[in-house]
N, C-alpha and C positions, 0 to 999 in steps of 0.2 A: 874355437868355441866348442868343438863336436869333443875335443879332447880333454878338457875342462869337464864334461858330462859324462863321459867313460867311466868305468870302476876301474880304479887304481890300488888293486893288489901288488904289494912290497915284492914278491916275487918276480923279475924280470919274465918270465917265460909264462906265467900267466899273463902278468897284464899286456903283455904281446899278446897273446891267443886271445883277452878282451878285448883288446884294439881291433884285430883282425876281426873278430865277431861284429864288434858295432859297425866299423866299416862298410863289410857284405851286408847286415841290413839296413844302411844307409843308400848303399848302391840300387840294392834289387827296389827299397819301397821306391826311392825317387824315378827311376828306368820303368819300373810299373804303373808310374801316371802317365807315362808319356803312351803305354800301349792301348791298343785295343783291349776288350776284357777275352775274346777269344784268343788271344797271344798271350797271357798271361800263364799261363798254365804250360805253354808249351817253353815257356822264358823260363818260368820254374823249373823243368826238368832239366836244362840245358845245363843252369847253375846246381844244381844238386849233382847231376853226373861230372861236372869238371870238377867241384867239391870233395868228391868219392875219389875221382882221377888222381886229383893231386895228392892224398890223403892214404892213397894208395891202399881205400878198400874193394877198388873194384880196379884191375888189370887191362891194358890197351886189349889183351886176350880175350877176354871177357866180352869189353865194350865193341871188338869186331863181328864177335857171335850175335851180339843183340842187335847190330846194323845188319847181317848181313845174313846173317843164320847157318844154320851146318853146311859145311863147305866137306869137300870128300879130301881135300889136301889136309884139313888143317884134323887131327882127330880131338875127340870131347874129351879125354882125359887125358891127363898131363902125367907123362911116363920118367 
């Protein structure tokens, strides 16, 4: 039924990247009735950073600076 309601662009590789899109907001709306409204926000950032992760605008590099912050092993620019 949910794939019946998708846009279905002739383009294989869009209507994948539509599918994939309706999915994730199929996932996050129904996961966010189940939360509290204060975990709600912090579920958001979680899927927006594995989103980036995977998407590869933002670097395991990156995302350990922002866990962890300036480490003296690790230096801030990339040589």
């Amino acid at each position: 039924m949910r794939l019946e309601k998708a846009p279905n662009p002739p383009e294989l590789e869009k209507r994948l990247n539509a599918l994939v899109d309706d999915l994730t907001s199929a996932f996050y709306t129904n996961i966010c009735r189940g939360l509290f409204e204060k975990d709600k926000l912090l579920y958001s950032f979680m899927i927006s950073i594995n989103i980036n992760l995977e998407s590869k605008e933002i670097n395991a590099r990156e995302w350990g600076f922002f866990l962890r912050g300036p480490t003296d092993d690790v230096p801030l620019t990339e040589d």
